[in-house]
BAFI-3210 file (N, C-alpha, C; in Angstrom, 3 decimals, decimal comma, padded with zeros to 6 digits):
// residues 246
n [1|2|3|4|5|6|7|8|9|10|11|12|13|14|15|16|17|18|19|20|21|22|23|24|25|26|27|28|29|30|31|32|33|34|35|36|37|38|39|40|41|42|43|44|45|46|47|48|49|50|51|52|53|54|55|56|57|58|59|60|61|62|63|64|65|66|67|68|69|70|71|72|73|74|75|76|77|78|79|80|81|82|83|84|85|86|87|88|89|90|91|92|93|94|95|96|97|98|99|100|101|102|103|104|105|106|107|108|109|110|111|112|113|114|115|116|117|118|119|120|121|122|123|124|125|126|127|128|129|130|131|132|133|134|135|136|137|138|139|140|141|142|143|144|145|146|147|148|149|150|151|152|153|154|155|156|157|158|159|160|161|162|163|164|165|166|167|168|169|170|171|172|173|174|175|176|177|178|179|180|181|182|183|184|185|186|187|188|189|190|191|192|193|194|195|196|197|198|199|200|201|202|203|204|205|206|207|208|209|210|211|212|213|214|215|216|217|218|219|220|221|222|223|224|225|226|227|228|229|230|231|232|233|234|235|236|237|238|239|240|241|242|243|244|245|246]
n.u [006,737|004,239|003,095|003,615|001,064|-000,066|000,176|-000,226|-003,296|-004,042|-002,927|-004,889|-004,072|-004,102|-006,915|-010,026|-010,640|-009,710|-007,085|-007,363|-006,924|-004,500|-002,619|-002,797|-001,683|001,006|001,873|001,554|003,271|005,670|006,143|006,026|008,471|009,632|009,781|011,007|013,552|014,298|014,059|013,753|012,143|009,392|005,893|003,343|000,173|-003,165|-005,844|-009,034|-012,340|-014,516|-014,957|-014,837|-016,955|-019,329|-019,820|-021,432|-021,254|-018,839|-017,001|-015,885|-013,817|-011,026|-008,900|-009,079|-007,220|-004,560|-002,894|-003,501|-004,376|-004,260|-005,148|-007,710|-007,986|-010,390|-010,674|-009,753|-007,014|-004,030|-002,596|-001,828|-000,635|001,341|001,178|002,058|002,207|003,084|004,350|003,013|002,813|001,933|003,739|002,142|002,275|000,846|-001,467|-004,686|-007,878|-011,620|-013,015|-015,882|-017,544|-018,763|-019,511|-018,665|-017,191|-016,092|-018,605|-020,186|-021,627|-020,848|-018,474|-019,438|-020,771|-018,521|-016,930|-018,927|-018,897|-018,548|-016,905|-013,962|-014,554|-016,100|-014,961|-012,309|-012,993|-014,677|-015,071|-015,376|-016,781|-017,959|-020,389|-021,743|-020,032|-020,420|-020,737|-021,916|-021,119|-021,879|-022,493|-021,601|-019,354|-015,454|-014,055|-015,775|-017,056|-014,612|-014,121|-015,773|-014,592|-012,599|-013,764|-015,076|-012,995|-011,933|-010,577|-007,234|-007,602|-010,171|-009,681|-008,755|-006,270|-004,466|-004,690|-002,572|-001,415|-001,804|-000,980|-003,043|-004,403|-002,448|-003,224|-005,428|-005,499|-004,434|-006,005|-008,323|-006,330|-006,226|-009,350|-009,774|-007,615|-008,648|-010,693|-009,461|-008,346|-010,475|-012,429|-011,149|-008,854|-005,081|-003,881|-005,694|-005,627|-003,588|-003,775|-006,645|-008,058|-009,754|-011,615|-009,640|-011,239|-012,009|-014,254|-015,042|-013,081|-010,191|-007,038|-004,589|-005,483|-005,389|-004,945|-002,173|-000,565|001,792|002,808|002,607|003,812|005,358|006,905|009,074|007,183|003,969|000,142|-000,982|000,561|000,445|-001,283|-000,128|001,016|003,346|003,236|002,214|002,856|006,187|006,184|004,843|002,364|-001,575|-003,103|-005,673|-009,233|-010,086|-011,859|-015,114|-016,716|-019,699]
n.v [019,450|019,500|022,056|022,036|020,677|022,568|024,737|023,546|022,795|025,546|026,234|023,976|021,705|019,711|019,092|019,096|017,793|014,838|014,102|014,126|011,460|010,147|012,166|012,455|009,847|009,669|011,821|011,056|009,050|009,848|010,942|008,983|007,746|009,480|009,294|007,120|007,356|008,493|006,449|002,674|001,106|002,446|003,273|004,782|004,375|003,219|004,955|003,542|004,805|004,313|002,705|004,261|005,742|004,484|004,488|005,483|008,250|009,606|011,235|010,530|008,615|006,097|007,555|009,579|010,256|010,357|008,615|007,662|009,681|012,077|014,523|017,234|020,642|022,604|025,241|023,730|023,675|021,187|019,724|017,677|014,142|012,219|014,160|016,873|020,129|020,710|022,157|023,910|025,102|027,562|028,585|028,538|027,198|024,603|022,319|022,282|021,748|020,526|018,043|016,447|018,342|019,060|017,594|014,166|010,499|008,272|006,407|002,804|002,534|004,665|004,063|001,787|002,661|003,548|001,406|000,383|001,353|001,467|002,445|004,340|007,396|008,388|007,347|008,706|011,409|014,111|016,536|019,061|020,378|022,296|023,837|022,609|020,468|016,521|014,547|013,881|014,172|011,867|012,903|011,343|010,523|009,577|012,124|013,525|012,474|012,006|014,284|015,030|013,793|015,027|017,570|016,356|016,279|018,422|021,830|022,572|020,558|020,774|022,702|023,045|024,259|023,772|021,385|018,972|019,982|018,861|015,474|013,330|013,811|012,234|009,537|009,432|009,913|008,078|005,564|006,625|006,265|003,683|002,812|003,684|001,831|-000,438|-000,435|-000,627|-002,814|-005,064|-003,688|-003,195|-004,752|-005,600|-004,067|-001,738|-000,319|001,027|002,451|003,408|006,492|009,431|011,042|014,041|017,042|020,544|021,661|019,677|019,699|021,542|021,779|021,014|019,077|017,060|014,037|013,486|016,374|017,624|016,450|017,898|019,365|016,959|016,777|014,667|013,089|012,518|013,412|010,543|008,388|008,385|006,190|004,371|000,491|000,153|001,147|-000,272|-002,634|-002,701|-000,911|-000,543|-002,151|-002,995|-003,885|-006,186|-004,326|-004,037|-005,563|-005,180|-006,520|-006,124]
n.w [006,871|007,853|006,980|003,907|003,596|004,280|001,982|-000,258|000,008|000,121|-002,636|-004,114|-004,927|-003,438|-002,635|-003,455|-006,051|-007,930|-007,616|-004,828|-003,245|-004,611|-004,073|-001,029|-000,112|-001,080|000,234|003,015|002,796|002,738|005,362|006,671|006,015|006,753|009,673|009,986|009,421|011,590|013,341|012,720|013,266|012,788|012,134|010,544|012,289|010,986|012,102|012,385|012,901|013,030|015,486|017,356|016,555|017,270|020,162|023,004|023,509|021,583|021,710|023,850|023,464|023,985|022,676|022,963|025,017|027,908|026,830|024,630|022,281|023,858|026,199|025,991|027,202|028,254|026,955|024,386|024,161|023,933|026,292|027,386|027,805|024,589|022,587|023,842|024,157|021,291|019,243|016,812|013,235|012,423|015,302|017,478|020,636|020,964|019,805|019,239|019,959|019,176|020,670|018,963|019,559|017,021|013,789|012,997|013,717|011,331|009,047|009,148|007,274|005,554|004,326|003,361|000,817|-000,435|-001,415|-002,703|-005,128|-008,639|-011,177|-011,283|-011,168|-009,265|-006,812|-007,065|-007,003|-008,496|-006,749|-006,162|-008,842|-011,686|-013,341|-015,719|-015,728|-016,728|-015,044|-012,137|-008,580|-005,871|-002,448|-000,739|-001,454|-001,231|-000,372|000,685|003,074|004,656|005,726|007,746|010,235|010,381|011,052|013,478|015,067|015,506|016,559|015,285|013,369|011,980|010,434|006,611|006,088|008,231|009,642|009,218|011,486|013,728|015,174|014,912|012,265|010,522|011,444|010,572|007,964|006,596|007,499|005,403|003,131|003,483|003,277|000,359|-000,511|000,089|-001,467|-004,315|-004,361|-004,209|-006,753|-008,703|-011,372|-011,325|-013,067|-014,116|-011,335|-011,768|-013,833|-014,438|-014,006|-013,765|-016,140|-017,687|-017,504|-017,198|-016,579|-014,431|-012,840|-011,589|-013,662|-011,975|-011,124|-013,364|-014,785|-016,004|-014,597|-012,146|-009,532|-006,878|-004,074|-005,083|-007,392|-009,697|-010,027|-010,986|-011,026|-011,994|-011,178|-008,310|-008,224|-008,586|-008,007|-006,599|-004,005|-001,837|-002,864|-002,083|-000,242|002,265|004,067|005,257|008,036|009,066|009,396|012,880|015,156|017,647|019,863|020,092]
ca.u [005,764|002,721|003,744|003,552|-000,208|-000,596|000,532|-001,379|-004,738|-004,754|-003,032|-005,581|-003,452|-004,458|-008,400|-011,673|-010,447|-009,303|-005,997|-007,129|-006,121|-003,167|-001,768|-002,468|-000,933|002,611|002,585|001,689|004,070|006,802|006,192|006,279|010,011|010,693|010,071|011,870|015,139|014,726|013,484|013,354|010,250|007,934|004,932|002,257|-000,993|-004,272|-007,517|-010,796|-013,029|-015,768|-015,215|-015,346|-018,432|-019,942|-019,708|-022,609|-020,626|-017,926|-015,570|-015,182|-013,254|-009,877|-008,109|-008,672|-006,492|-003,329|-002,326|-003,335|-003,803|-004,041|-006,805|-007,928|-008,711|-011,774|-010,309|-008,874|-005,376|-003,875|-001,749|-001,052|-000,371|002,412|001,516|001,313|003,488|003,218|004,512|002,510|003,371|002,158|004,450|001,369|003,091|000,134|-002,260|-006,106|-008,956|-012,961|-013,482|-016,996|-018,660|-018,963|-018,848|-018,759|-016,328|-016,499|-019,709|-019,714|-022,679|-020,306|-017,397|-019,957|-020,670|-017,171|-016,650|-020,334|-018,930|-017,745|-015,982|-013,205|-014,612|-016,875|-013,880|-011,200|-014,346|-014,824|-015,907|-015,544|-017,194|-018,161|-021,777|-021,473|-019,178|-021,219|-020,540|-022,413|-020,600|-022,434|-022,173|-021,156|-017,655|-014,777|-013,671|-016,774|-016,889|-013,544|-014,096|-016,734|-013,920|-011,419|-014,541|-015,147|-011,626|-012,083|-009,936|-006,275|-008,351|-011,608|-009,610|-007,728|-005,015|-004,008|-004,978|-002,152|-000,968|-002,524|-000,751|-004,068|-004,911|-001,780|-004,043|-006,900|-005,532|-003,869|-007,389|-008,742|-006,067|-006,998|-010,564|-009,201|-006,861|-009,583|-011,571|-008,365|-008,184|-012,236|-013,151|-009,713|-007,747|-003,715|-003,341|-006,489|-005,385|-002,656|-004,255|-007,754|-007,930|-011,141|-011,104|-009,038|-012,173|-011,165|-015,354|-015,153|-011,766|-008,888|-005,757|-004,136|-006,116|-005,381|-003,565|-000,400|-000,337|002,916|001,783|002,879|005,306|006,504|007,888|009,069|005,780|002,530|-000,862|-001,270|002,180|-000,166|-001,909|001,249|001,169|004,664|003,187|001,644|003,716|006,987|006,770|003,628|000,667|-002,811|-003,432|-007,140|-009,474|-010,115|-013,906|-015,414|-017,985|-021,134]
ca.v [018,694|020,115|023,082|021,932|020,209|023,495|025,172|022,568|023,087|027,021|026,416|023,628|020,380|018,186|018,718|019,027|016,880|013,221|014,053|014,319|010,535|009,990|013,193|012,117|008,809|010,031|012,867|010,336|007,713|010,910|011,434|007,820|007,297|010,233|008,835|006,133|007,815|008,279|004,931|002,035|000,459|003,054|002,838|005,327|003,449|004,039|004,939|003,399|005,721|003,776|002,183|005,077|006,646|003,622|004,967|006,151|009,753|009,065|012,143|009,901|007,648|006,128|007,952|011,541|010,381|010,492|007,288|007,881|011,629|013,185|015,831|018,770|021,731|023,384|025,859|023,296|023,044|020,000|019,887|016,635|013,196|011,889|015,700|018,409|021,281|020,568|023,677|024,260|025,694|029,089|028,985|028,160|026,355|023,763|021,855|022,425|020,137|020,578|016,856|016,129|019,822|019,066|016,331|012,660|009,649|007,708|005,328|001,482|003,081|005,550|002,912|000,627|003,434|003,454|-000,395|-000,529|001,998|000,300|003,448|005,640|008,895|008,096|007,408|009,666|012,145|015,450|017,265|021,164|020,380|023,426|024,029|021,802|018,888|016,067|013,533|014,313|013,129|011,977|013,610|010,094|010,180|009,577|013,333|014,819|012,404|012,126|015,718|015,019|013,382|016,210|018,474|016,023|016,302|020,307|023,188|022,670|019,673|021,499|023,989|022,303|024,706|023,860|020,412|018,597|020,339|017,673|014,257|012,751|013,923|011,625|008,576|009,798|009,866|006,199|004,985|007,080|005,472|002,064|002,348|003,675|000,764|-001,606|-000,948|-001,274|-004,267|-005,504|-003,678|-003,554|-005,557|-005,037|-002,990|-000,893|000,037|001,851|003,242|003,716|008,275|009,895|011,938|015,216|018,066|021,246|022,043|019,092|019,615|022,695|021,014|020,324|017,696|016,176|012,756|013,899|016,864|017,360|015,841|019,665|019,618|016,375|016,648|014,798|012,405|012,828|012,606|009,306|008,014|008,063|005,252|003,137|-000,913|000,045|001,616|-001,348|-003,924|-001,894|000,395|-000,972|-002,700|-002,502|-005,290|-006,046|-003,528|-004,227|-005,634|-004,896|-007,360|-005,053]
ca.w [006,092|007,319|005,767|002,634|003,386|004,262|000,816|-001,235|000,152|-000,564|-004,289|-004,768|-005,437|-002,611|-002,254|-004,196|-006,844|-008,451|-006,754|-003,250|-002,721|-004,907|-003,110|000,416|-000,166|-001,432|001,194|003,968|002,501|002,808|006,401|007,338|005,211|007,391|010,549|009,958|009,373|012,903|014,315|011,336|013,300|013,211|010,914|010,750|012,282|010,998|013,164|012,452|013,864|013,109|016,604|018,477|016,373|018,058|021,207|023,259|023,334|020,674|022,377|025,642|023,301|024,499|021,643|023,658|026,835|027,539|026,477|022,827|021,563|024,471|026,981|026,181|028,136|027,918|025,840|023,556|024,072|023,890|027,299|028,221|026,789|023,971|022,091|024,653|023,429|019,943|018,258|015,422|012,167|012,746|016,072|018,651|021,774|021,283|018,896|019,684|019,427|020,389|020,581|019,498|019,413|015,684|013,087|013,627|012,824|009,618|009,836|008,161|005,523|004,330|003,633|002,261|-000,324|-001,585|-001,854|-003,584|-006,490|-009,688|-011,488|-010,702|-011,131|-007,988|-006,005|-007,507|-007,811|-009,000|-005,263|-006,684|-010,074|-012,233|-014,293|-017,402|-015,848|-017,052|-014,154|-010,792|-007,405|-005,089|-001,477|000,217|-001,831|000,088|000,401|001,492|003,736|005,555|006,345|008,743|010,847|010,680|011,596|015,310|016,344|015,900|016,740|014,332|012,099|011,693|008,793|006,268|006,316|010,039|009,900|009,692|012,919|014,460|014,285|014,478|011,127|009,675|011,671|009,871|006,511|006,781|007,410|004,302|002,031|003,652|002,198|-000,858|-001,044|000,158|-003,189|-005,321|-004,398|-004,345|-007,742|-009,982|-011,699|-010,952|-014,351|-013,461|-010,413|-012,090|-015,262|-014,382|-013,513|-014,276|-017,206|-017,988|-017,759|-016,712|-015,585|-013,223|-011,725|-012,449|-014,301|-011,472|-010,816|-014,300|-014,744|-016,288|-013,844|-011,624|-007,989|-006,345|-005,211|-005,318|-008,757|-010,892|-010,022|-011,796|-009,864|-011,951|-010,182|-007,629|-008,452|-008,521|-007,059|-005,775|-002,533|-001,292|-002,627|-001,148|001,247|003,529|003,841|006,083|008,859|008,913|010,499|013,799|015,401|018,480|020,218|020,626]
c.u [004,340|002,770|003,226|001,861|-000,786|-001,169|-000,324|-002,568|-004,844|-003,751|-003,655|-005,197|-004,114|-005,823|-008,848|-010,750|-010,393|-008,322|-005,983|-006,397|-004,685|-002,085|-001,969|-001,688|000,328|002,677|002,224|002,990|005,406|006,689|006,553|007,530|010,877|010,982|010,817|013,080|015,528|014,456|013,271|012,194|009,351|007,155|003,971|000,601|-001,984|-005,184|-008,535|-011,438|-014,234|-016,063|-015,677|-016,712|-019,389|-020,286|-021,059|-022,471|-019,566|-016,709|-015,292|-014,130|-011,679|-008,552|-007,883|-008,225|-005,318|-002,565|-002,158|-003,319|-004,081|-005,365|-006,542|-008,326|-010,080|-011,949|-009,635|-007,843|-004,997|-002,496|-000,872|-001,114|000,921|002,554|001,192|002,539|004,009|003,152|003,739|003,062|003,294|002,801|003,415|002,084|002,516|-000,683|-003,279|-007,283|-010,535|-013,412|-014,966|-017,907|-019,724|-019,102|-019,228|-017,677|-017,380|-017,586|-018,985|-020,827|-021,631|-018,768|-018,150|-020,360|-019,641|-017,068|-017,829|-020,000|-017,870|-016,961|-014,986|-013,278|-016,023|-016,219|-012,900|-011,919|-013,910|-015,713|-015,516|-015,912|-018,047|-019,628|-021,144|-020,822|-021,000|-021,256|-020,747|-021,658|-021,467|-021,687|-021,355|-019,939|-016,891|-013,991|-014,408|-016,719|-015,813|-013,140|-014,720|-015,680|-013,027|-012,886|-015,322|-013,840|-012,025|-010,756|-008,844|-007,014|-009,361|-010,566|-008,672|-006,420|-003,880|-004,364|-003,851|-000,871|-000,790|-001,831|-001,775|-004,460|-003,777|-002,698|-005,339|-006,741|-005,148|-005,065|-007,882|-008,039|-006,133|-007,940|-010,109|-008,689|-007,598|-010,571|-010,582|-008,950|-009,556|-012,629|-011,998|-008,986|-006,152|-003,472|-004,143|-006,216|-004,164|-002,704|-005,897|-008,080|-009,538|-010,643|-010,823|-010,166|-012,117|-013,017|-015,874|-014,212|-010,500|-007,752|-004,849|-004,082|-006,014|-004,872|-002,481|000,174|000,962|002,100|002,858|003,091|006,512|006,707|008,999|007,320|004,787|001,233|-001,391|-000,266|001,017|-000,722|-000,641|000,828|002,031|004,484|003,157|002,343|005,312|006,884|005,414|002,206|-000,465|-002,642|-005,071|-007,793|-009,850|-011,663|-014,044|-016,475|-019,138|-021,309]
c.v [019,188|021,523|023,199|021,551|021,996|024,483|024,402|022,619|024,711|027,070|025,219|022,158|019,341|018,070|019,232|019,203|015,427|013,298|013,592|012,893|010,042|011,016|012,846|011,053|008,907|011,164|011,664|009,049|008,345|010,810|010,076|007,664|008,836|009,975|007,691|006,293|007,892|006,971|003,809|001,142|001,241|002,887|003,718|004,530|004,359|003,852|005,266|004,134|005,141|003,255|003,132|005,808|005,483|003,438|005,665|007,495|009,600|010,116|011,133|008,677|007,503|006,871|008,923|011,255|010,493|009,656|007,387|009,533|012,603|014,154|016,507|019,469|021,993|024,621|024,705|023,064|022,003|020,135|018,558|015,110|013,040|013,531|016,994|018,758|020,534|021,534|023,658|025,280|026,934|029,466|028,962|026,882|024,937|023,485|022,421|021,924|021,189|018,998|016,636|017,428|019,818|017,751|015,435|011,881|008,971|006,536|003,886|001,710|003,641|004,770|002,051|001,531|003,305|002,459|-000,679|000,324|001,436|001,372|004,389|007,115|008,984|008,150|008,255|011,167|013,320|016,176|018,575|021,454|021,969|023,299|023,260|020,405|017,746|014,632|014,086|013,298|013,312|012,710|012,772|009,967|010,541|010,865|014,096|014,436|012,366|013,534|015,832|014,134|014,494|017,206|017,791|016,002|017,924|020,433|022,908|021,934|020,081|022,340|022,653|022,827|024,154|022,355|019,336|018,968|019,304|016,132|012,902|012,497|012,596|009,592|008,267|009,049|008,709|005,254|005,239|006,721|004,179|001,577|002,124|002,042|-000,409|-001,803|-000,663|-002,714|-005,182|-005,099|-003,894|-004,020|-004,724|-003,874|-002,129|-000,347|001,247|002,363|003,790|005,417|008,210|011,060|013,487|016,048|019,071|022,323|021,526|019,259|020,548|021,334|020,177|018,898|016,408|014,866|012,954|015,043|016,558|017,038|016,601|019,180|018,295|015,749|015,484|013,732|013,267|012,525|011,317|008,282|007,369|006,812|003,846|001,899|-000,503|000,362|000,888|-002,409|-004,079|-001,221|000,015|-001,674|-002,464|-003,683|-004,858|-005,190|-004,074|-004,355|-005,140|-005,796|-006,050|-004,750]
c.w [006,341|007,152|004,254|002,429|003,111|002,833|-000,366|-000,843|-000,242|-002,036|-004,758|-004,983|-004,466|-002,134|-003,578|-005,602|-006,900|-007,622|-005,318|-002,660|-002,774|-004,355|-001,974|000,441|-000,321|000,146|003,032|004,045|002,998|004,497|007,478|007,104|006,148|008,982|010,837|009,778|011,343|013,823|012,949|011,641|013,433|012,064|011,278|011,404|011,395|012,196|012,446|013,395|013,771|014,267|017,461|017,873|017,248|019,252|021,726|023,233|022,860|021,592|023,517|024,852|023,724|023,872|022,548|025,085|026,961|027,214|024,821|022,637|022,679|024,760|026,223|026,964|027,773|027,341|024,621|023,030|024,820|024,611|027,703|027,049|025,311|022,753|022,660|023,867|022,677|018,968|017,003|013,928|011,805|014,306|017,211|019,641|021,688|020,187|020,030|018,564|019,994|019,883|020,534|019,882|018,256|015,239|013,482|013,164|011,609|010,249|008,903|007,204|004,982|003,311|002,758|000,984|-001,245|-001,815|-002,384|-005,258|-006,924|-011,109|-010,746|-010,290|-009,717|-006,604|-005,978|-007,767|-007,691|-007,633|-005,292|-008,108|-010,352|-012,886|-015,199|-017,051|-015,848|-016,160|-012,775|-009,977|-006,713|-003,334|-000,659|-000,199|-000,741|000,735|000,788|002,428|005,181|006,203|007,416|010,080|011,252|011,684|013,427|015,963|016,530|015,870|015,297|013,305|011,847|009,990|008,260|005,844|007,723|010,584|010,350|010,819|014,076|014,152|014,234|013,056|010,323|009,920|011,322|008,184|006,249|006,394|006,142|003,090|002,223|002,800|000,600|-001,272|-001,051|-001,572|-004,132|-005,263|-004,498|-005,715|-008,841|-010,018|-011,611|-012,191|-013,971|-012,470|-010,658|-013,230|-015,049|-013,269|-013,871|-015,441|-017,258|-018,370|-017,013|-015,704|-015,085|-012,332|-012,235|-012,637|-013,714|-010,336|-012,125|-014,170|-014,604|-015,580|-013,181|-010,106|-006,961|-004,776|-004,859|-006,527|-008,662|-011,275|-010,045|-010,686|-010,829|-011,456|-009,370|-007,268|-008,801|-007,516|-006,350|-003,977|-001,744|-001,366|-002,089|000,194|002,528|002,928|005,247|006,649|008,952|009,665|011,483|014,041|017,224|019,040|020,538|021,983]
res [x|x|x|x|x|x|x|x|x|x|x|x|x|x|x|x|x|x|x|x|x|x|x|x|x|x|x|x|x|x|x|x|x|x|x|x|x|x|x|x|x|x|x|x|x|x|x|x|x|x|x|x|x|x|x|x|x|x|x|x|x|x|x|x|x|x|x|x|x|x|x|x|x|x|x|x|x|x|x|x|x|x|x|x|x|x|x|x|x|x|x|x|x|x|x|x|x|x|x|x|x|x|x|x|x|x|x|x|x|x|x|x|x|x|x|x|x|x|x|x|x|x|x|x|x|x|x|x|x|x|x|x|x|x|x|x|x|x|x|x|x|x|x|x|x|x|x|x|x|x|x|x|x|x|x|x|x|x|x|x|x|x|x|x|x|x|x|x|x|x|x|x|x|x|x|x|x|x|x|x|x|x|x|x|x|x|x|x|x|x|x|x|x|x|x|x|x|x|x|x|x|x|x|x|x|x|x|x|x|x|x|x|x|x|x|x|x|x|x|x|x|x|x|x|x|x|x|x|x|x|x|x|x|x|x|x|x|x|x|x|x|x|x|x|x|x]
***
């Protein structure tokens, strides 16, 4: 499976487009229905990172120990904790991180951005638009930003070929269809939620970012599939995010 993330970021299907969510959502939904063949209580969590950006040095957070994801060296291999020797997909004995060289976690401005926009094509946005598309995204959309997260774990999540190496990144993306799902549910009505794409323009977003598109490669679903109730009202739901006393 991350394989395939792999394969979809260099032919284009699962970033800088409308797609990027309705494709993480099915390929995260896939990975969870697969862990569960082996265990029927497991559940992907998500991680708010907003707690640990909150942090006086966000890397010292409890996530990077060995309890949750695990040290790094000082080269960046990821030795100890629940993923040391975590073969990777080009055959590396080990994931690798630079916790916090780079980047930052997600803030509570950049969420309040997405839950303050009242169209789709804001959310579902056009983030590799061409000369002429006639709908500017802003920079705060939710795939410029959720990059700035992959880019503070570092080393395998820094590229997005090699990202989901990392099974951080699947605790990442959980969170990122959280928001998503959080402004379903805050700006659209139940039919909206499952008809409302941004429009078919081929010099805001290549084709296979369209609606009726095949959602590559899990055929025979469309990237407006995507946008299906069934996910949520089947196969899982979010428990509230989590607070922190100051």
């Amino acid at each position: 499976l991350a394989r395939i993330h792999a394969e979809q970021t260099r032919g284009g299907a699962a970033h800088s487009g409308p797609a990027f969510l309705p494709w993480h959502r099915e390929y995260i939904k896939r990975i969870e229905l697969a862990l569960r063949q082996i265990d029927p209580s497991l559940a992907l969590p998500y991680w708010d990172s907003t707690l640990d950006g909150a942090l006086p040095r966000p890397a010292d957070s409890i996530m990077f120990t060995d309890n949750f994801g695990g040290l790094s060296t000082a080269a960046g291999d990821v030795l100890s904790g629940p993923f040391a020797n975590w073969r990777t997909i080009e055959g590396r004995a080990n994931i690798r991180r630079a916790v916090g060289a780079q980047g930052s976690c997600f803030t509570e401005a950049e969420i309040a951005f997405v839950m303050g926009q009242t169209t789709p094509d804001q959310v579902l946005a056009f983030t590799a638009p061409q000369r002429g598309c006639p709908i500017r995204t802003d920079y705060n959309c939710l795939e410029y930003t959720h990059g700035n997260v992959h880019i503070f774990v570092g080393g395998d999540m820094f590229d997005t070929e090699t990202s989901a190496n990392d099974p951080l990144f699947f605790f990442h993306h959980t969170f990122v269809d959280m928001i998503w799902e959080m402004w379903r549910l805050q700006r659209q009505s139940r039919q909206e939620r499952e008809t409302a794409y941004p429009l078919d323009n081929q010099q805001c977003a290549s084709p296979q970012h369209f609606a009726a598109s095949i959602l590559q490669p899990f055929g025979p679903f469309r990237n407006n599939d995507g946008l299906s109730n069934a996910y949520t009202d089947n196969m899982y739901e979010y428990a509230p995010r989590p607070t922190c006393p100051a």
